[in-house]
mmCIF file of the N, C-alpha and C atoms, coordinates in Angstrom:
data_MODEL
# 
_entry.id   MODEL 
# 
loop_
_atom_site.group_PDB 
_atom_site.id 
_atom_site.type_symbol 
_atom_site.label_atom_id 
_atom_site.label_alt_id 
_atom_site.label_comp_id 
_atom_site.label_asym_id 
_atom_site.label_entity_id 
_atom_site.label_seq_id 
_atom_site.pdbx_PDB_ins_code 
_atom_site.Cartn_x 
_atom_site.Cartn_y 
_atom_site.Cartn_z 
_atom_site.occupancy 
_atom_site.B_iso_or_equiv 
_atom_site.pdbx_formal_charge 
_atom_site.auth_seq_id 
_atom_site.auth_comp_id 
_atom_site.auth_asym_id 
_atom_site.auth_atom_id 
_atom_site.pdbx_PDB_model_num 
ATOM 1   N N  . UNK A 1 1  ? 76.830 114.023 83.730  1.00 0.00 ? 1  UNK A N  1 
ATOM 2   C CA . UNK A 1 1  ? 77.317 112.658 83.739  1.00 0.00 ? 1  UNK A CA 1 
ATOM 3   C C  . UNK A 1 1  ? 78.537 112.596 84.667  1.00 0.00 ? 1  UNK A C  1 
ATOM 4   N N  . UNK A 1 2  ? 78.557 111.665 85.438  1.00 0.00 ? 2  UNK A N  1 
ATOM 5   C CA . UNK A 1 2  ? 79.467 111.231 86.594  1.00 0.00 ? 2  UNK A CA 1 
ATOM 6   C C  . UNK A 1 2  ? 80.407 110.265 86.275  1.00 0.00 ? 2  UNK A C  1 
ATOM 7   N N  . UNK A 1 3  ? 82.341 110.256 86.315  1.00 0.00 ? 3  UNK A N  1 
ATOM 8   C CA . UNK A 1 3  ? 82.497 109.073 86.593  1.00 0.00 ? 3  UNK A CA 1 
ATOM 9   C C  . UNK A 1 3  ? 82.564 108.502 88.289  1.00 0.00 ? 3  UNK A C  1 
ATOM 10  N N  . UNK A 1 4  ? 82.027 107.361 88.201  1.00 0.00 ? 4  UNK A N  1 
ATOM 11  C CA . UNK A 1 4  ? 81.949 106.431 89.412  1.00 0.00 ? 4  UNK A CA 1 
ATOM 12  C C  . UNK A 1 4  ? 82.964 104.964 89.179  1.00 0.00 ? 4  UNK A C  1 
ATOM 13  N N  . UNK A 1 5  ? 82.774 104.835 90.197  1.00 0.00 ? 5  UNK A N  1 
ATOM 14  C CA . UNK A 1 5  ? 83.663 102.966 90.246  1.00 0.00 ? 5  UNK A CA 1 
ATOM 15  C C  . UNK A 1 5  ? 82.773 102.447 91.269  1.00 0.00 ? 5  UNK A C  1 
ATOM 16  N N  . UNK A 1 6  ? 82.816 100.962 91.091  1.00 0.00 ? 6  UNK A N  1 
ATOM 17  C CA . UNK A 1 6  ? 82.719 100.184 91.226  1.00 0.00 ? 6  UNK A CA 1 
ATOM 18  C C  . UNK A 1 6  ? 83.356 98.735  92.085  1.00 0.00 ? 6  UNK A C  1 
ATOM 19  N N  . UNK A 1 7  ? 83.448 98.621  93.118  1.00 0.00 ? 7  UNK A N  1 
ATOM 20  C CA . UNK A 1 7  ? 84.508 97.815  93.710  1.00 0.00 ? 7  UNK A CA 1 
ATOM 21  C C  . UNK A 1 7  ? 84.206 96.642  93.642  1.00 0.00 ? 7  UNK A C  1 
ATOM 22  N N  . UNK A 1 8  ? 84.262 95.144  93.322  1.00 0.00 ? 8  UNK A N  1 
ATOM 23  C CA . UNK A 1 8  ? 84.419 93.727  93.551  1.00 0.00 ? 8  UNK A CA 1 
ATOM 24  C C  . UNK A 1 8  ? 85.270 93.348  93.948  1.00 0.00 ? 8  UNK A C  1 
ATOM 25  N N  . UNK A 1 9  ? 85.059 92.286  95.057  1.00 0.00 ? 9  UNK A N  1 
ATOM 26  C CA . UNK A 1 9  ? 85.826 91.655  96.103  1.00 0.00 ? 9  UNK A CA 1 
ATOM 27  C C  . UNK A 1 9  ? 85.202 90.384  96.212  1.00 0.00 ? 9  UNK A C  1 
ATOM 28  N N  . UNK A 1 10 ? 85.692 89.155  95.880  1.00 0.00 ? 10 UNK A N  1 
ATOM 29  C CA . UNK A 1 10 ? 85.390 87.576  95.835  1.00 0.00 ? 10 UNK A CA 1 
ATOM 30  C C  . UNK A 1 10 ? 86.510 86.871  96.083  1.00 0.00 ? 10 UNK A C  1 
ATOM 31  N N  . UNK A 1 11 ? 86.007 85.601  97.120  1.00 0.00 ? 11 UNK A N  1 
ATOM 32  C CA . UNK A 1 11 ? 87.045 84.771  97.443  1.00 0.00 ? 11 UNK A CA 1 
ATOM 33  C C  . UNK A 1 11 ? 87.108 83.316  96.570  1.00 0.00 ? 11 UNK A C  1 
ATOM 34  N N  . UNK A 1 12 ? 86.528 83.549  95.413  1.00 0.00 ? 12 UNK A N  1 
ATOM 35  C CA . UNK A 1 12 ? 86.385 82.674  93.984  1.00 0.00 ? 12 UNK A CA 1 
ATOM 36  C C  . UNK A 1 12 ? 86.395 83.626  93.041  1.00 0.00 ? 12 UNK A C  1 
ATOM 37  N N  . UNK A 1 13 ? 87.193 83.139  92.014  1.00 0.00 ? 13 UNK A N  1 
ATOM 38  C CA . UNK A 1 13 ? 87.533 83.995  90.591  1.00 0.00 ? 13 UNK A CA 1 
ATOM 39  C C  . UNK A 1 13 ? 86.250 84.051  90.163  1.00 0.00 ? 13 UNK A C  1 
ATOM 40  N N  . UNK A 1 14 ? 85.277 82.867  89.753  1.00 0.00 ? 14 UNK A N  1 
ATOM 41  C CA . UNK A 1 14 ? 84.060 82.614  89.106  1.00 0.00 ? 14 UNK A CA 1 
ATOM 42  C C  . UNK A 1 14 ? 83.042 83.358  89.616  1.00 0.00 ? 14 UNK A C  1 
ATOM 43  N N  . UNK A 1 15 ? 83.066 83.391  91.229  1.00 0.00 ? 15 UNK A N  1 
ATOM 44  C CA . UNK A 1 15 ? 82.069 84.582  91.656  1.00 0.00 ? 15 UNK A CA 1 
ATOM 45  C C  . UNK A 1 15 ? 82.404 86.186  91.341  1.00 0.00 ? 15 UNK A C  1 
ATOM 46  N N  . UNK A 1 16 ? 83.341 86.281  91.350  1.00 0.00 ? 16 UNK A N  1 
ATOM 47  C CA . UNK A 1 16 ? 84.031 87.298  90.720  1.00 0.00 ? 16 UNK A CA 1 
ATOM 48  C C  . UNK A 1 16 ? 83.903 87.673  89.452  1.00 0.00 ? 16 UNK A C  1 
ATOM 49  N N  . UNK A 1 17 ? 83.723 86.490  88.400  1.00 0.00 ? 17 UNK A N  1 
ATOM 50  C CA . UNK A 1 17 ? 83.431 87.031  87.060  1.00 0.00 ? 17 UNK A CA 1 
ATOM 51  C C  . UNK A 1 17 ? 81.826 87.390  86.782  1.00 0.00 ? 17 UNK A C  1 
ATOM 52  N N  . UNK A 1 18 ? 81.192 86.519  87.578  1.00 0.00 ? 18 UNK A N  1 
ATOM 53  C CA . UNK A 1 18 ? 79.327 86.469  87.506  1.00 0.00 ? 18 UNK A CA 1 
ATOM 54  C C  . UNK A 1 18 ? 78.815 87.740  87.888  1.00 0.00 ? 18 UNK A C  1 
ATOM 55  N N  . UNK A 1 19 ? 79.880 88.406  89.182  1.00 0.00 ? 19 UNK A N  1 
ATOM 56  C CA . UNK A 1 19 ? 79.427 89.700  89.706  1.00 0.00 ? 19 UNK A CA 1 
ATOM 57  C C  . UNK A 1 19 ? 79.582 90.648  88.493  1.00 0.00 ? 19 UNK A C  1 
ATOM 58  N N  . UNK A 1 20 ? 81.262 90.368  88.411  1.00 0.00 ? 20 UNK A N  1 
ATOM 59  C CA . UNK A 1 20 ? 81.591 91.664  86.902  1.00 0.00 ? 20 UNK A CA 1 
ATOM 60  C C  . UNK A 1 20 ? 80.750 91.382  85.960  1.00 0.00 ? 20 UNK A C  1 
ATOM 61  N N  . UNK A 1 21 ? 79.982 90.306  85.382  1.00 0.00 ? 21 UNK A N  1 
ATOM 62  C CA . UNK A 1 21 ? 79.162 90.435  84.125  1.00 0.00 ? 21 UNK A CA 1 
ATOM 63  C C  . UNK A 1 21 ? 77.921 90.748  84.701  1.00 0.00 ? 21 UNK A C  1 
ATOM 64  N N  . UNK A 1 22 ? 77.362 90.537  85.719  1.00 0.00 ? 22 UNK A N  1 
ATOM 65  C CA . UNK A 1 22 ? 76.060 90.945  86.243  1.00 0.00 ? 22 UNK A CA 1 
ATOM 66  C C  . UNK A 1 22 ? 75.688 92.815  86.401  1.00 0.00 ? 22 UNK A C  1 
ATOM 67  N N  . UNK A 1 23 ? 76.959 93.183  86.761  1.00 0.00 ? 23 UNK A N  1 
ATOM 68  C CA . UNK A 1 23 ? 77.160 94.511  86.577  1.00 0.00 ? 23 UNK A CA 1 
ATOM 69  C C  . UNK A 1 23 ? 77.509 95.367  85.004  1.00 0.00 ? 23 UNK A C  1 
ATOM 70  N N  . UNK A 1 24 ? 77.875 94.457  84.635  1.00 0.00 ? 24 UNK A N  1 
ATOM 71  C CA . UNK A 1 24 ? 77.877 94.706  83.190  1.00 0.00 ? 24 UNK A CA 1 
ATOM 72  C C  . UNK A 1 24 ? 76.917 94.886  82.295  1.00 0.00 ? 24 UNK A C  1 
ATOM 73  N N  . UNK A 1 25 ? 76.239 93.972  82.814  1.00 0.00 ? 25 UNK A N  1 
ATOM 74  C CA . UNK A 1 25 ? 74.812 93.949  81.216  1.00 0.00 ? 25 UNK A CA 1 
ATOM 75  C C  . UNK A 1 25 ? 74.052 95.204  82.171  1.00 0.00 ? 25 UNK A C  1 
ATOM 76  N N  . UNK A 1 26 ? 74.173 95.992  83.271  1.00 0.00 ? 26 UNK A N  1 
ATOM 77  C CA . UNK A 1 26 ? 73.519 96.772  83.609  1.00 0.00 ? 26 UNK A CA 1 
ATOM 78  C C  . UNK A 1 26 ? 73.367 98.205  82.984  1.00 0.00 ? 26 UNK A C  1 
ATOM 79  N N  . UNK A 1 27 ? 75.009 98.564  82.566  1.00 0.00 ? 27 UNK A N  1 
ATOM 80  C CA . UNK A 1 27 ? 75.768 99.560  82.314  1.00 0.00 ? 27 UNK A CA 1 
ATOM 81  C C  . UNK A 1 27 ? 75.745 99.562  80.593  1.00 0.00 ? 27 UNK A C  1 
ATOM 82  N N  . UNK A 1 28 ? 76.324 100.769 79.574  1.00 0.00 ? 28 UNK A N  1 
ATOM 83  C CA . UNK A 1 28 ? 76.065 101.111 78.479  1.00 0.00 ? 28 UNK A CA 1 
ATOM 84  C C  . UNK A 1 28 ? 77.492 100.490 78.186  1.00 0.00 ? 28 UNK A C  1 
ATOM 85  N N  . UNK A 1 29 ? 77.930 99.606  77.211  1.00 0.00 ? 29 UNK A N  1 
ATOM 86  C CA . UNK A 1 29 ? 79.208 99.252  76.957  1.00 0.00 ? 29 UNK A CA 1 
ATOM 87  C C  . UNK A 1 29 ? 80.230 100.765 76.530  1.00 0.00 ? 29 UNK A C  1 
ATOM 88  N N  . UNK A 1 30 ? 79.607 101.730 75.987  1.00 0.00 ? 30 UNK A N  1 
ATOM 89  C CA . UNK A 1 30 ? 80.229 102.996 75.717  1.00 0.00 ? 30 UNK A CA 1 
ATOM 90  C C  . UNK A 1 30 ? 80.923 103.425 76.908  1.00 0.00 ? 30 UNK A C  1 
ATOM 91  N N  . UNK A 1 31 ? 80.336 103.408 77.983  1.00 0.00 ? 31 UNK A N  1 
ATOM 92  C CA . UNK A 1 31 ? 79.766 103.906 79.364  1.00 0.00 ? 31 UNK A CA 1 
ATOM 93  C C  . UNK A 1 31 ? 81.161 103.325 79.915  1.00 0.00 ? 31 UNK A C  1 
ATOM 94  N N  . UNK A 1 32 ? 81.627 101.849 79.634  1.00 0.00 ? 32 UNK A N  1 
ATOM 95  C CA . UNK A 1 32 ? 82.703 101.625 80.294  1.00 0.00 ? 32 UNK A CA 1 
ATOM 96  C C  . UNK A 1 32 ? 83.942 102.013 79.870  1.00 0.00 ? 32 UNK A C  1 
ATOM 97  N N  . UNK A 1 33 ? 85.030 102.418 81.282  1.00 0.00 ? 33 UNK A N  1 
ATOM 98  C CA . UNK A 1 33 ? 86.067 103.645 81.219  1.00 0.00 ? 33 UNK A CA 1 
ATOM 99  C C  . UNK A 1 33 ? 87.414 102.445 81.295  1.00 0.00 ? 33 UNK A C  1 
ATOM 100 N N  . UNK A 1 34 ? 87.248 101.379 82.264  1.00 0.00 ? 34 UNK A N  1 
ATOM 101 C CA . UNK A 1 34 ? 88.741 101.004 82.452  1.00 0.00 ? 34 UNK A CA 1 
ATOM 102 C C  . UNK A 1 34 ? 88.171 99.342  83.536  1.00 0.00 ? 34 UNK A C  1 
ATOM 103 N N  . UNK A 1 35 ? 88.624 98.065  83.612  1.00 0.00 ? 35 UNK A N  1 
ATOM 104 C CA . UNK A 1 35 ? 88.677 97.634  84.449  1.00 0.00 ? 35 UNK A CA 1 
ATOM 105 C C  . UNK A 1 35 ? 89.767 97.039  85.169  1.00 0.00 ? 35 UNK A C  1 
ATOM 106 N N  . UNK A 1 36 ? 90.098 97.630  86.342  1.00 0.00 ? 36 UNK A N  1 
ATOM 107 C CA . UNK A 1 36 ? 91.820 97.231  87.107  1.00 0.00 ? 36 UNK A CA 1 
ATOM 108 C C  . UNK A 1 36 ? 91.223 95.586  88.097  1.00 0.00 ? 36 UNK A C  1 
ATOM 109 N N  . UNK A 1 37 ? 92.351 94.385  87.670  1.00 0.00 ? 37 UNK A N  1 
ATOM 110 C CA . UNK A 1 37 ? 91.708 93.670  88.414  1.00 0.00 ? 37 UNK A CA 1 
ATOM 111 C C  . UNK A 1 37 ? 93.510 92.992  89.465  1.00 0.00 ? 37 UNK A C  1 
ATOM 112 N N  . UNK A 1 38 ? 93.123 92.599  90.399  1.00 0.00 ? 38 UNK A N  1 
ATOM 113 C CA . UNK A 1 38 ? 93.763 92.305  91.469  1.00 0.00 ? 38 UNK A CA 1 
ATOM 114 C C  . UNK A 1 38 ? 93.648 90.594  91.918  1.00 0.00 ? 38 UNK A C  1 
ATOM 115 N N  . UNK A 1 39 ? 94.735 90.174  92.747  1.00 0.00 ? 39 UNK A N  1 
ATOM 116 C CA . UNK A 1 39 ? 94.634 88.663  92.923  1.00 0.00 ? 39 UNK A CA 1 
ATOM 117 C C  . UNK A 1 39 ? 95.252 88.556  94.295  1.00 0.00 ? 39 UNK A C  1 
ATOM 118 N N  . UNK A 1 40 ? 95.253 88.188  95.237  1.00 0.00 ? 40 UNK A N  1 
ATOM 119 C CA . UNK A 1 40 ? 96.053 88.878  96.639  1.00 0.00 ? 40 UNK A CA 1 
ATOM 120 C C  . UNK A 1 40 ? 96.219 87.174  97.161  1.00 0.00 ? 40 UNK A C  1 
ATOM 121 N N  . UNK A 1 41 ? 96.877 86.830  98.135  1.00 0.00 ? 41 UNK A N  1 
ATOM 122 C CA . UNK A 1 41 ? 96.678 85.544  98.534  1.00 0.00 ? 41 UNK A CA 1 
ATOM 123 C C  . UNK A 1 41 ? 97.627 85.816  99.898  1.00 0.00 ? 41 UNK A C  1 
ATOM 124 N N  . UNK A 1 42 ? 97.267 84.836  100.833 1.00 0.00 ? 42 UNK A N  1 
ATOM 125 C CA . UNK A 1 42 ? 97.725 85.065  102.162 1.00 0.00 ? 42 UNK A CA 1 
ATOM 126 C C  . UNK A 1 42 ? 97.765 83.571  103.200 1.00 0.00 ? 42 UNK A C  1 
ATOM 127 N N  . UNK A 1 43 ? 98.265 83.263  103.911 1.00 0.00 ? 43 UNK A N  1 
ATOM 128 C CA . UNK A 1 43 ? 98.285 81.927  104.454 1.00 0.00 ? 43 UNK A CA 1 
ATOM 129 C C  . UNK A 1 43 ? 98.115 82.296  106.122 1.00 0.00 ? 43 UNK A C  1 
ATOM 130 N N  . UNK A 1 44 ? 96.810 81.089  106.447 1.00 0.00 ? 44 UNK A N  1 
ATOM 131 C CA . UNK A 1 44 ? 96.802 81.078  107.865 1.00 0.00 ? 44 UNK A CA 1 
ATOM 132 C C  . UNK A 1 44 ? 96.713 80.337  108.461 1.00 0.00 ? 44 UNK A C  1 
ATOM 133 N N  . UNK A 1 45 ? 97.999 79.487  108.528 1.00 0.00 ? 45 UNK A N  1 
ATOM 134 C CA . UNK A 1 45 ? 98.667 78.163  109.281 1.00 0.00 ? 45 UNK A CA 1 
ATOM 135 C C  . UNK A 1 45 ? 98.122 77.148  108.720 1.00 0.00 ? 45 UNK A C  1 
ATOM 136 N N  . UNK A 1 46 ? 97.050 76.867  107.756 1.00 0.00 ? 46 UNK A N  1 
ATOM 137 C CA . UNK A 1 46 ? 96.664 75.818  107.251 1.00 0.00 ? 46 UNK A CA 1 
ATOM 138 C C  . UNK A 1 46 ? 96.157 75.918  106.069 1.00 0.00 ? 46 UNK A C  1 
ATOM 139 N N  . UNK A 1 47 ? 95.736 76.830  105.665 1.00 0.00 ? 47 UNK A N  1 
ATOM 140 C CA . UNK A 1 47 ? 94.894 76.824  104.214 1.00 0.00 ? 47 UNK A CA 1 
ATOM 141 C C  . UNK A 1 47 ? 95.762 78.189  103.301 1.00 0.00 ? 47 UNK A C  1 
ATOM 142 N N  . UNK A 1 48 ? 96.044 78.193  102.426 1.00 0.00 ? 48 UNK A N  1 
ATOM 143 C CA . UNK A 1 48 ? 96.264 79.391  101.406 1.00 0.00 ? 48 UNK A CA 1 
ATOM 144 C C  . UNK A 1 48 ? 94.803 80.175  101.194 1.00 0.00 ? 48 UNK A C  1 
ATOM 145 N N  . UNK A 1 49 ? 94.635 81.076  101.677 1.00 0.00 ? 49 UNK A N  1 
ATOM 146 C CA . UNK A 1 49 ? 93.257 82.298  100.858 1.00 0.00 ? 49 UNK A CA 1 
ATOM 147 C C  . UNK A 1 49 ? 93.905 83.306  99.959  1.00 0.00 ? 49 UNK A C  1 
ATOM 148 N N  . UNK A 1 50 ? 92.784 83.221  99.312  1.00 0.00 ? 50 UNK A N  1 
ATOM 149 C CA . UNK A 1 50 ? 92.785 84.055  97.503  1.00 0.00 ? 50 UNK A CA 1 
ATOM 150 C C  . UNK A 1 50 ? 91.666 85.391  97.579  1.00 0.00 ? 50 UNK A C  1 
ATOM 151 N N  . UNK A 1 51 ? 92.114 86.260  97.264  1.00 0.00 ? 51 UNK A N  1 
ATOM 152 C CA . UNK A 1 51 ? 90.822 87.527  97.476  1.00 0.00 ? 51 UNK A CA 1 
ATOM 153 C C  . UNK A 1 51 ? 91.534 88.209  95.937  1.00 0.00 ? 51 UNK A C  1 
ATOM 154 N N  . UNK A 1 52 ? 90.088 87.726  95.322  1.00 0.00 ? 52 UNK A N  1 
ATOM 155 C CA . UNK A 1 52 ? 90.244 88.317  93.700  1.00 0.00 ? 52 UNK A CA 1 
ATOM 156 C C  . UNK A 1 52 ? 89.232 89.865  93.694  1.00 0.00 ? 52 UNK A C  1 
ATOM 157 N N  . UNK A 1 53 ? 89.792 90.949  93.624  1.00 0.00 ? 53 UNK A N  1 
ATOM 158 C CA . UNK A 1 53 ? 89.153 91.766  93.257  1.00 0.00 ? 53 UNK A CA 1 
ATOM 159 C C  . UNK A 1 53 ? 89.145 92.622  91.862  1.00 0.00 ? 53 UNK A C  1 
ATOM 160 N N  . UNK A 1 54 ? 87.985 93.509  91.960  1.00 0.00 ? 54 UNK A N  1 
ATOM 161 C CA . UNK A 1 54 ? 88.139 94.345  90.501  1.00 0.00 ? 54 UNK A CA 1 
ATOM 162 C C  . UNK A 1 54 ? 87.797 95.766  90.694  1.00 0.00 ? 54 UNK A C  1 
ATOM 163 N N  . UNK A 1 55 ? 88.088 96.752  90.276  1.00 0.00 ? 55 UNK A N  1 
ATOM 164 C CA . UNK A 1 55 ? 87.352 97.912  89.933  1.00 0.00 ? 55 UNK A CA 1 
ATOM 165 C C  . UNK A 1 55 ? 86.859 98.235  88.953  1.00 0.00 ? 55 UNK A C  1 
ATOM 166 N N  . UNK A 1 56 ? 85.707 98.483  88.587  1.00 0.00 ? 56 UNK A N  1 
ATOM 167 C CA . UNK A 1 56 ? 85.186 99.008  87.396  1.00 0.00 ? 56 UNK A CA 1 
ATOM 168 C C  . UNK A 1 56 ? 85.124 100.606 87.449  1.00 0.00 ? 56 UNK A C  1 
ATOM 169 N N  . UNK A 1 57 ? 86.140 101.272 86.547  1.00 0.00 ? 57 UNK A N  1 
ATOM 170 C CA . UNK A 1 57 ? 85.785 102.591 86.216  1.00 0.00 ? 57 UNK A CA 1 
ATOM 171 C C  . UNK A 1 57 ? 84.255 102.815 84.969  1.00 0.00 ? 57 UNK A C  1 
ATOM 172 N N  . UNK A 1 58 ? 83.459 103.722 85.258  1.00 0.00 ? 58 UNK A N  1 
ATOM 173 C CA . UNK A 1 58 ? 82.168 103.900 84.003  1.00 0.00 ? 58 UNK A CA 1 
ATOM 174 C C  . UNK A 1 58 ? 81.827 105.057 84.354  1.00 0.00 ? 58 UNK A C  1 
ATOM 175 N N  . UNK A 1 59 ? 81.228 105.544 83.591  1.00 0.00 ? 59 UNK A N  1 
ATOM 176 C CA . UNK A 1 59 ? 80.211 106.737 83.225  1.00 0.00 ? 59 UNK A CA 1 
ATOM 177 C C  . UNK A 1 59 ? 78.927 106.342 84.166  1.00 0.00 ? 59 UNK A C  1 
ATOM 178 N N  . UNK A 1 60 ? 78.555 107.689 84.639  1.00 0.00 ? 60 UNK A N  1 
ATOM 179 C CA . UNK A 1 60 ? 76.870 106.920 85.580  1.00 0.00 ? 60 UNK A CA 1 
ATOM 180 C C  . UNK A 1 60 ? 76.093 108.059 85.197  1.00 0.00 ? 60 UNK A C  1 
ATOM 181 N N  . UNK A 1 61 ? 75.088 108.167 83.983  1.00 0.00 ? 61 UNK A N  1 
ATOM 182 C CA . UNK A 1 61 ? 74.270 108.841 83.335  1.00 0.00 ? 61 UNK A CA 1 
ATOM 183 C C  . UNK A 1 61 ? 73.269 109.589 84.100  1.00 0.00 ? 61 UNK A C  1 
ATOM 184 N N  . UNK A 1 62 ? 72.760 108.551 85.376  1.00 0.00 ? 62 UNK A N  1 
ATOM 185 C CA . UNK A 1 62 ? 72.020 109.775 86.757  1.00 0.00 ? 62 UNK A CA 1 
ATOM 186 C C  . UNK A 1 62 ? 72.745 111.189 86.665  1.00 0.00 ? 62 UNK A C  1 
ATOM 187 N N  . UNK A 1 63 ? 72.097 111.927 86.866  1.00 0.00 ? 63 UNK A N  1 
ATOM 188 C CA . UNK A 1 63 ? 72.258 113.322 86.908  1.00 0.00 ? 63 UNK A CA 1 
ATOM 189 C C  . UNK A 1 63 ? 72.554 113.414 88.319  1.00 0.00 ? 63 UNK A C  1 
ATOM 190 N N  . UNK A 1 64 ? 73.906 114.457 88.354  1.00 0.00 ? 64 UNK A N  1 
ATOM 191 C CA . UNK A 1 64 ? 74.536 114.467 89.605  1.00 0.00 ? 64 UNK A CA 1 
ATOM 192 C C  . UNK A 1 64 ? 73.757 115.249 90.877  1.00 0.00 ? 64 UNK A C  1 
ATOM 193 N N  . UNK A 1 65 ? 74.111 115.204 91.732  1.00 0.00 ? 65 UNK A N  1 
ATOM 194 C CA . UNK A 1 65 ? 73.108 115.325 93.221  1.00 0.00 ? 65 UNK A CA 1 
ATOM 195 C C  . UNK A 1 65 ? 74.263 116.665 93.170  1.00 0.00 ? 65 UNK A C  1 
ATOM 196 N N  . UNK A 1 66 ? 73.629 118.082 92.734  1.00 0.00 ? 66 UNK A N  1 
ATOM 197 C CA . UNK A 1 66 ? 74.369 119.183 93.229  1.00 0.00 ? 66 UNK A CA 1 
ATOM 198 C C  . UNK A 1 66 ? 73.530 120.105 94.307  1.00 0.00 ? 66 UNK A C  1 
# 
């Protein structure tokens, strides 16, 4: 058993949550280790942008490639 992560990166919170639960119901709720989430924002002369990301730490039950 492997831990792996997971990276999400969305420029909407909501797409951001649909991804994290879409990845979720995939995975064993046991299975999940930690999720770190991030909010960044930046301005370019006219509009404010938002880049919401997440990492999912989990367990990945595939048997490792040795």
């Amino acid at each position: 058993m492997a831990i792996k992560v997971k990276i999400f990166d969305e420029e909407h919170e909501k797409d951001l949550e649909e991804s994290i639960n879409a990845f979720l119901e995939k995975i064993d709720e046991k299975d999940l280790i930690d999720i770190k989430y991030q909010v960044s924002n930046f301005y370019d002369h006219r509009n404010q942008i938002y880049c919401y990301s997440a990492m999912i730490i989990y367990r990945d039950k595939k048997k490792d490639d040795d």
